[in-house]
C-alpha positions as CSV (number, residue, x, y, z in Angstrom):
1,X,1.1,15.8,6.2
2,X,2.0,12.2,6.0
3,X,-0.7,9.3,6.0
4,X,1.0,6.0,6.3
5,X,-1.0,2.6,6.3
6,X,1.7,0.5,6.1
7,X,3.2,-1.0,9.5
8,X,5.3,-3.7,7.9
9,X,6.2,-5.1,4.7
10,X,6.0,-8.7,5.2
11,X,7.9,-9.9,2.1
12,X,9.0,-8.1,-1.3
13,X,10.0,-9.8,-4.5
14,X,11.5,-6.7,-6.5
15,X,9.7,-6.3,-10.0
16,X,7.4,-9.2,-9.1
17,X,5.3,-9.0,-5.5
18,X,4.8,-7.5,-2.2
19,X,3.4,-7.8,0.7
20,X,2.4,-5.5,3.9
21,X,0.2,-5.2,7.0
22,X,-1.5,-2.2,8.7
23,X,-2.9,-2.9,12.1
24,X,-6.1,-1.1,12.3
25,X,-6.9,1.0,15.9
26,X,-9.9,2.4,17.1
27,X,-8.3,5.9,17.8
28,X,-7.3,6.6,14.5
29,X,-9.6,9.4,12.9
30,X,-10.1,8.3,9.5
31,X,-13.2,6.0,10.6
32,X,-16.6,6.3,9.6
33,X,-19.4,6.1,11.7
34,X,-22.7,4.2,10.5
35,X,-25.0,2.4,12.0
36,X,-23.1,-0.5,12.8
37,X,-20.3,1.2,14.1
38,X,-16.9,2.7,12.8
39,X,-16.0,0.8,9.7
40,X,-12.8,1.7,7.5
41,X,-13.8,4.0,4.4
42,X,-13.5,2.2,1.2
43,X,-10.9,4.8,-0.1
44,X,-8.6,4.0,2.3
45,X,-8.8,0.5,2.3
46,X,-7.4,1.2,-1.9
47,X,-4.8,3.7,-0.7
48,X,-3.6,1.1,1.8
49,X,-3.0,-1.6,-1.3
50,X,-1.4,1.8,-3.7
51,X,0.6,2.1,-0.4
52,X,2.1,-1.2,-0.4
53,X,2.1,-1.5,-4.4
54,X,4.5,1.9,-4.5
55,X,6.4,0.7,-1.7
56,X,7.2,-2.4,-4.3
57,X,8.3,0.1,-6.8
58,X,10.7,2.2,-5.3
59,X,12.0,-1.1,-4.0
60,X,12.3,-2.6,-7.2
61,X,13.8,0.4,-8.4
62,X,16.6,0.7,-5.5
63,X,13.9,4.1,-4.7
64,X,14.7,5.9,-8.0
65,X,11.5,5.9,-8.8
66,X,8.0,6.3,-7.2
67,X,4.0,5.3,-8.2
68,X,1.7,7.9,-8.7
69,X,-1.7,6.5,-9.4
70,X,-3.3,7.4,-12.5
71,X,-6.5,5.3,-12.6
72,X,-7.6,2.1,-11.1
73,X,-9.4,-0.4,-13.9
74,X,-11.8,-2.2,-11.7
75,X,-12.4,-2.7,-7.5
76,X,-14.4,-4.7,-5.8
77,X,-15.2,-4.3,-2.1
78,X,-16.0,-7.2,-0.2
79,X,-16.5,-6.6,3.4
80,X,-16.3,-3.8,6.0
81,X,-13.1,-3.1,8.0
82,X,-13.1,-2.5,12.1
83,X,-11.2,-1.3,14.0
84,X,-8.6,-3.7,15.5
85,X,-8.7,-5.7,12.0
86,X,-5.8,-6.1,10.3
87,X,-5.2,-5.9,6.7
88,X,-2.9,-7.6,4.4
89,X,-2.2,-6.4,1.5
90,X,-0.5,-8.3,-1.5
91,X,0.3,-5.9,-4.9
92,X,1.7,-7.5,-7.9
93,X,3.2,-5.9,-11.0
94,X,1.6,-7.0,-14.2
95,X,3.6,-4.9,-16.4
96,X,6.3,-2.0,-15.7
97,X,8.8,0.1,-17.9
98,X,10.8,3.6,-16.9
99,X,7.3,5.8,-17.3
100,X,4.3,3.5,-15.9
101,X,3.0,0.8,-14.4
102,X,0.0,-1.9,-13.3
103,X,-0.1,-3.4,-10.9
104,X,-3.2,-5.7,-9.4
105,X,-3.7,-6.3,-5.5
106,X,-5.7,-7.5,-2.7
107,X,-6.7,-6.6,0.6
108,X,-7.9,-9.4,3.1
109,X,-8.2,-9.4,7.0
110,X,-7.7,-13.1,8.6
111,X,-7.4,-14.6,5.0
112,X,-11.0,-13.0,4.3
113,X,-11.4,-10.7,1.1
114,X,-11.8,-6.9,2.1
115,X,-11.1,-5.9,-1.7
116,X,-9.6,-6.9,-5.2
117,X,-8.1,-4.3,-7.7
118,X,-7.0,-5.2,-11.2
119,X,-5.4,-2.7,-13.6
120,X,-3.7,-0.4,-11.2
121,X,-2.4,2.2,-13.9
122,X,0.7,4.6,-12.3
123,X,2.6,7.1,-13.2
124,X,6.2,6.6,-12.6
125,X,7.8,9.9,-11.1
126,X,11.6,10.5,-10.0
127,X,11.1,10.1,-6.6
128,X,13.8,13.0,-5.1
129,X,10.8,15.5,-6.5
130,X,8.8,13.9,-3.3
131,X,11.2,13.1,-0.6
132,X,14.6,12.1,0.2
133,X,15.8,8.6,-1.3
134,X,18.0,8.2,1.8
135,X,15.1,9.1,4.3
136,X,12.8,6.5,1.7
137,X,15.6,3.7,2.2
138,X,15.3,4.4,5.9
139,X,11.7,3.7,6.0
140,X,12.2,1.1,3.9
141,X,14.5,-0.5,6.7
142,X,12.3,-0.1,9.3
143,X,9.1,-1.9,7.5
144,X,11.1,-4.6,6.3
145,X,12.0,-5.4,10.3
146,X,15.4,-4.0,10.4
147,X,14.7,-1.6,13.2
148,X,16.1,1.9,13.2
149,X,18.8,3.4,11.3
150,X,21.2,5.6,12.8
């Protein structure tokens, strides 16, 4: 099963930066219900931003490579997420060689803090073990606004 929460990567500086949105709907299942209504689980919210971050390294690595997360130094939620929201997220590399990287991040909705993460610690994996680099570039395409690929 696939889970993407990225709809679009705004803009990507390989090795440095990225940038990507998820547009948030009320019929999506991962919402949890509280008192105040359905609000976006905080675990999400951080896969969303380790979403965009390895989406900045396979980019940066013309998709040779892939993030797997290892640990994550320090988070630090801000606000609730509803549905309709939509998130931005922003992942920077801080340091990177062949075998790992950090990265920090931010979430916000409307220019609004949803949550920071510093010391992002991944693995860096070959990524044909997980999926086809062609079917990655693909993707890729679409995010970035190029539409489909034939």
């Amino acid at each position: 099963m696939r889970f993407h929460l990225i709809d679009r990567i705004e803009t990507c500086a390989p090795n440095e930066r990225i940038t990507a949105r998820k547009v948030t709907s009320v019929d999506e299942t991962y919402w949890q219900h509280t008192g105040d209504g359905p609000v976006l689980p905080f675990g999400l919210a951080l896969e969303a931003l380790c979403q965009a971050a390895t989406w900045l390294i396979m980019i940066s690595t013309d998709h040779r490579l892939r993030a797997a997360l290892l640990a994550v130094g320090e988070a630090t939620s801000h606000r609730q997420v509803q549905p309709g929201e939509v998130l931005h997220m922003e992942a920077r590399i801080e340091s990177m060689n062949e075998d790992a990287a950090v990265l920090d991040g931010t979430v916000t909705v409307d220019g609004e803090s949803v949550l920071e993460v510093s010391g992002i610690l991944c693995a860096l994996i070959d990524a044909e073990r997980l999926d086809d680099p062609a079917n990655t570039r693909r993707m890729a395409h679409q995010l970035q606004g190029g539409g489909p690929v034939g």
